[in-house]
N, C-alpha and C positions, 0 to 999 in steps of 0.2 A: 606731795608731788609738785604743787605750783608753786610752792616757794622755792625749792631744790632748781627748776627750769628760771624762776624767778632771777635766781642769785645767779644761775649760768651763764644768762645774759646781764646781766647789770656788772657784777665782780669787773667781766673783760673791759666794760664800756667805762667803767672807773679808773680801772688801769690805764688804759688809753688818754681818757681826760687828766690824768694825772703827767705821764709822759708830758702831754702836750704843752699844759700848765708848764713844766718844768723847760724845756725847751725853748717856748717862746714868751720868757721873761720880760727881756728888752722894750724896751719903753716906744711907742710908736705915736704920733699925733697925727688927733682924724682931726680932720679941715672941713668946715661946712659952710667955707665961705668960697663960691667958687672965684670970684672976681677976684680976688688978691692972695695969688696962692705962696706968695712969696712972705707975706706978714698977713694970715686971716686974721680977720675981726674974732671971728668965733671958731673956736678949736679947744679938742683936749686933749689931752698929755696923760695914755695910760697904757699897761703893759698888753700888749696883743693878746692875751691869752682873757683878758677880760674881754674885750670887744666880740672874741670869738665865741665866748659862753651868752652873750648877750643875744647874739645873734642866733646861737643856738635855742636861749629859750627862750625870743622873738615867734619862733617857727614852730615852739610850742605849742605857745601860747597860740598864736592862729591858729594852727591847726587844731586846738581845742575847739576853738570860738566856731571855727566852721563845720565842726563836727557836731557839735550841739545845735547848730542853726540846721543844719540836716537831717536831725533825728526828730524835729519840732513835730512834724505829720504824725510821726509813732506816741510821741509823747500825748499830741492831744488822741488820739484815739484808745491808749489807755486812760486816759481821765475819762474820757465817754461812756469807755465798757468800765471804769468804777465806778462812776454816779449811776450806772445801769444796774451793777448789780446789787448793790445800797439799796437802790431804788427794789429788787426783785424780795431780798432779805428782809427789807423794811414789811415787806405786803407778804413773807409767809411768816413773819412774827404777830401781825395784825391776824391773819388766817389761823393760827394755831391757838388765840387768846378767844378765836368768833368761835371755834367751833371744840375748844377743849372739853371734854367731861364732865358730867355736874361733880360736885366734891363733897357726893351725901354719906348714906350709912354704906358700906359695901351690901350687898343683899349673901344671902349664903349661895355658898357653892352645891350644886344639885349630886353630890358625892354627899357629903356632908349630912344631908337627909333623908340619905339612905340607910346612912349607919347609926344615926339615934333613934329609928325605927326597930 
């Protein structure tokens, strides 16, 4: 089922990007010199539909980065309650080796000696 809703949305989002790709071929130069916009120092010369995916997974990327730095509180409070429960499982593995069974003869069962009587 998640991949089926998966592919619903990605397939249209591909098609789109694909369109877009296709449409805005044409060669554009971004200028990042503002002082001389007539001959910049520094510029590049490439088709709009690049700049526009860059920019798309610019906004990714952030919003990864800021998503991760937002979940930090959860993240460490599960390390807290794992080093807790290690710590719980450590002390009823110790508890179970303190207080296990001796490992002698069985003694008989009180049926048992009733019926070789």
């Amino acid at each position: 089922m998640r991949r089926l809703i998966k592919n619903l949305v990605l397939i249209p989002i591909a098609i789109v990007l694909i369109a877009l790709a296709v449409a805005n071929r044409h060669s554009v130069t971004l200028s990042l010199d503002p002082f001389s916009p007539a001959d910049p120092a520094v510029s590049i010369n490439a088709p709009l539909f690049w700049y526009l995916f860059a920019a798309v997974a610019f906004g990714v990327l952030i919003g990864g980065i800021a998503s991760w730095a937002g979940q930090g509180k959860w993240r460490k409070e599960a390390r807290i309650k794992r080093r807790e429960a290690n710590r719980w499982h450590d002390e009823a593995d110790r508890l179970k080796t303190v207080h296990e069974p001796a490992k002698g003869p069985a003694l008989p069962s009180p049926t048992s000696s009733r019926n070789a009587a």
